[in-house]
N, C-alpha and C positions, 0 to 999 in steps of 0.2 A: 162846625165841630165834626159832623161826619165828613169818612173821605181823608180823615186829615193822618198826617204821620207822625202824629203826639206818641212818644212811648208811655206804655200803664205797666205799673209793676202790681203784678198779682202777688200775694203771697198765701199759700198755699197754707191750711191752719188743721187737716185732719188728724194729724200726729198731736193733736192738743183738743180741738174744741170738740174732731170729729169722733175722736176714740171717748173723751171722756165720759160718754153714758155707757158706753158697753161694757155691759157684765164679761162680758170675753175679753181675758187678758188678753192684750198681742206682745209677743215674747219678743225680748230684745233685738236678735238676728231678723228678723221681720218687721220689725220698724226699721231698720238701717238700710237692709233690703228697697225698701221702700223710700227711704232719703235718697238711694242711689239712683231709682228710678224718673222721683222727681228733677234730680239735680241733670239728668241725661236728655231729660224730658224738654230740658229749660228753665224751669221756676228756679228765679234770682233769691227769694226769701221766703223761708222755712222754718215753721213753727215749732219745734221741735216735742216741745210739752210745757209743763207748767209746773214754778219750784211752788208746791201749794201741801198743803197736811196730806198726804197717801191712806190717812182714815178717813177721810173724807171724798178722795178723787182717785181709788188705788188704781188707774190704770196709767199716775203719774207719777207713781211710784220710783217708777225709771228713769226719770228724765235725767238726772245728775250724772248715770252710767252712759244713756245716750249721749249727750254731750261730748263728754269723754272718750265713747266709742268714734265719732263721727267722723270721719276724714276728711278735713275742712279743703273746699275747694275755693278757689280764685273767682270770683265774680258772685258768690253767693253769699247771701246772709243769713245765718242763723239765730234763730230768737226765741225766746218761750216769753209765758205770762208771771209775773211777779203780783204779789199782793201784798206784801207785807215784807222786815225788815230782816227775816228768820229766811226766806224766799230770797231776798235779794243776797244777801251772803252766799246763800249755795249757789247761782248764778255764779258771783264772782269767783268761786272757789274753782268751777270748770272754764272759765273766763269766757262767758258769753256776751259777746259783742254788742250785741240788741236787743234790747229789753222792751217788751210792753209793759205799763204799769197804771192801772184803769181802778177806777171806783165806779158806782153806776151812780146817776142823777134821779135817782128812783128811791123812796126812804123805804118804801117795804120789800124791794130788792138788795137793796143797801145790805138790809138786816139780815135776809135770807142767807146772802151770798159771805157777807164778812162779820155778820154779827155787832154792826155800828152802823146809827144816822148817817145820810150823807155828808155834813160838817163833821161829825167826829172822822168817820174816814178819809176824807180831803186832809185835817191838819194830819192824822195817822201816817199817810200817804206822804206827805211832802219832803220828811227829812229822807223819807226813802226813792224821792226822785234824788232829793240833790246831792245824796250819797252818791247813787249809780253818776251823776253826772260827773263828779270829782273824778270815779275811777275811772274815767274816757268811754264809758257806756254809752252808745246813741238811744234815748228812749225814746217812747212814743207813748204818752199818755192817751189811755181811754175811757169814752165817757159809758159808760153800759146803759142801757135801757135808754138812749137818748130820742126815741120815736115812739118812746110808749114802751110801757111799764103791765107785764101780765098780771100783776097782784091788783095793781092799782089802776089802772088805764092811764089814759093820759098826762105826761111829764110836759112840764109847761117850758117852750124854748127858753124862755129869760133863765130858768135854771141850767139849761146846757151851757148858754152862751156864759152864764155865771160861772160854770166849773173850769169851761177852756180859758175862760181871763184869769185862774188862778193857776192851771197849768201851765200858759203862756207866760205870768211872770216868775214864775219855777225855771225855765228859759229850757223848754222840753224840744225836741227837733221835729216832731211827727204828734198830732192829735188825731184821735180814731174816734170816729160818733156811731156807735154800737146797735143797732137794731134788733139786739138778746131777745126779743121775744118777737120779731119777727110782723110787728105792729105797722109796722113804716109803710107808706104812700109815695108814688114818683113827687108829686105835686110837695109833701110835705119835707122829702129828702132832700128836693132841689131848695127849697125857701129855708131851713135847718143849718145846712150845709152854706150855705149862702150868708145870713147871719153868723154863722160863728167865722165865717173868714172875711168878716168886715170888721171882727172885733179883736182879733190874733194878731200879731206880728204877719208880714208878709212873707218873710222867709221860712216862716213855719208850716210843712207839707201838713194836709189834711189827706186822711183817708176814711176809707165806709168799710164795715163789719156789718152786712147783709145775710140777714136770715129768707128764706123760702116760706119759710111755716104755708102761709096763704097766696103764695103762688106770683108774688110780684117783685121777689129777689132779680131778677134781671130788669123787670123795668126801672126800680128803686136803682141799678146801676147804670140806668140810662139818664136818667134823672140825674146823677152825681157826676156823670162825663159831662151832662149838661154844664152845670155848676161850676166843671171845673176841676176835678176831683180826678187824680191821675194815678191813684195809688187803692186798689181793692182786697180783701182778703176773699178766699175762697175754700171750699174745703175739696176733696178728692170724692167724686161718686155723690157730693151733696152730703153727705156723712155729718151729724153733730147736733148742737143744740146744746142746752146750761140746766143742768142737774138742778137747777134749784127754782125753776120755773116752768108751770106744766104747759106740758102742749108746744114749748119750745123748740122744736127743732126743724133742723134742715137747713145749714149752711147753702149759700148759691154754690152748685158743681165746679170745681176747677175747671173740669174741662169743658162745662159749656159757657162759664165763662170766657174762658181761652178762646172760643168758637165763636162768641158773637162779636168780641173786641175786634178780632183781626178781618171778622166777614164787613164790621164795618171802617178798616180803614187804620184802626188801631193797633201801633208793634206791640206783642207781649217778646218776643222770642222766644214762644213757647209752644210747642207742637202737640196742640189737643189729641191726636189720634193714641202719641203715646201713654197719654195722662188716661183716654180711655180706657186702653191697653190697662193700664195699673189699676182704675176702677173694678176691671173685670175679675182683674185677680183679689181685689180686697170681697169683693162680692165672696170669690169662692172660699176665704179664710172665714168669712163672716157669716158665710150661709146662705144669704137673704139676698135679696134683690135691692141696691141702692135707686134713690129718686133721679139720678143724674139722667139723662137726655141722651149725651152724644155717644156715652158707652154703650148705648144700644144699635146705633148707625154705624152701619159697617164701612170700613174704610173702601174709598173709590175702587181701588185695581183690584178689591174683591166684592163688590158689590154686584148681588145678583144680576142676569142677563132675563129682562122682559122678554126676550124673545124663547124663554125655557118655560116660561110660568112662573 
């Protein structure tokens, strides 16, 4: 595995998973700004935001205008999160190409997040895959909390592997196993992950939604390169975390993802120092200091000279 020249497509999810707790709007021209940086940067797919209630998540309020604003480029993909049939319409309506469309395998996340069991939400869920799939949508179904469940602890795999064999004969292009509260173990990602791609179609890519919370978001993605798993989300700066589960946050950094893939071997086409660069600037919009890594390591041809002090 290591050493090798497997391409991983990262997709970058800040403009969505990373903005949605901040009480700080970020205004239109400043997420676009920031599409254009990641798109300059490299990153092939981009989260744009999520068609979800604006009273419940108002800093997604915009995404229908985003879309719309966005200067669609050659070689990238744009995508946001769907929930529901009222969501997918407005999707359609800016004609967005890639859709995620996730339930979580967690019944008291289930409830949090959409207000239904996990069976009511899966049959909820279905005509609204196979809508988008009619309109030549590529989606990618996600399973949420599929490493552990913050309300409840432990979701049992037979229930993951249960929901991806019902997304799989929905005939979904991309299944995502969610680590929303940031639960997940290398050991448990790799045997998860493993499982549910013994039980899928084989031409269906699997991907990982890795949370930080506790600090083992990069090895949880070393664990999934093990496995197999070519396809990561990330957010910009570590930025994010789900409204509706405490203590949840902290996506893996873009760019320190970016920085480990390719130190070990791995093509992203993506040049961490600029993705740094953009962290640094969302730091100064946001005030605070982000958890990311590599925006704090300055780039080589400026990196202090030991021989000054």
């Amino acid at each position: 595995m290591f050493g090798s020249s497997d391409d991983v497509l990262v997709e970058d999810e800040f403009l969505r998973d990373g903005l949605q707790n901040e009480a700080r709007l970020l205004p239109l021209d400043d997420k676009l700004a920031f599409v254009r940086g990641l798109e300059a940067a490299g990153v092939r797919r981009i989260q744009l935001g999520s068609f979800v209630n604006p009273a419940r998540v108002p800093q997604m309020a915009d995404t229908d205008a985003l879309f719309s604003a966005v200067e669609r480029r050659p070689g990238v993909t744009y995508t946001a999160l769907v929930l529901n049939m009222a969501g997918l319409e407005r999707a359609l309506a800016v004609a967005a190409p890639h859709l995620s469309i996730s339930v979580s395998a967690s019944e008291s996340h289930s409830r949090a997040n959409v207000g239904k069991p996990v069976d009511e939400a899966l049959a909820h869920i279905a005509p609204v895959i196979g809508r988008a799939l009619a309109a030549g949508v590529t989606v990618r179904a996600g399973i949420q909390s599929a490493f552990g469940c913050g309300f409840e602890g432990r979701v049992a795999p037979e229930r993951v592997v249960a929901v991806a064999k019902t997304f799989d004969g929905l005939g979904v292009h991309e299944i995502n196993l969610a680590d929303t509260a940031g639960l997940g173990n290398p050991r448990q990602v790799h045997e998860l992950t493993g499982a549910v791609r013994a039980a899928v179609r084989p031409d269906v890519r699997l991907s990982l939604h890795l949370h930080d919370t506790r600090g083992l978001g990069l090895a949880n993605m070393v664990a999934g390169l093990q496995a197999g798993v070519r396809i990561f989300d990330a957010a910009l700066g570590g930025l994010g975390g789900c409204p509706f589960i405490p203590a949840a946050s902290g996506n893996i950094a873009t760019e320190d993802a970016v920085f480990a893939l390719e130190e070990m071997g791995f093509a992203t086409g993506i040049d961490w120092q600029a993705l740094a660069a953009l962290s640094r600037r969302l730091e100064g919009l946001l005030e605070r200091r982000l958890p990311g890594r590599m925006a704090r390591i300055a780039a080589p041809d400026v990196a202090p000279n030991p021989a000054k002090g």
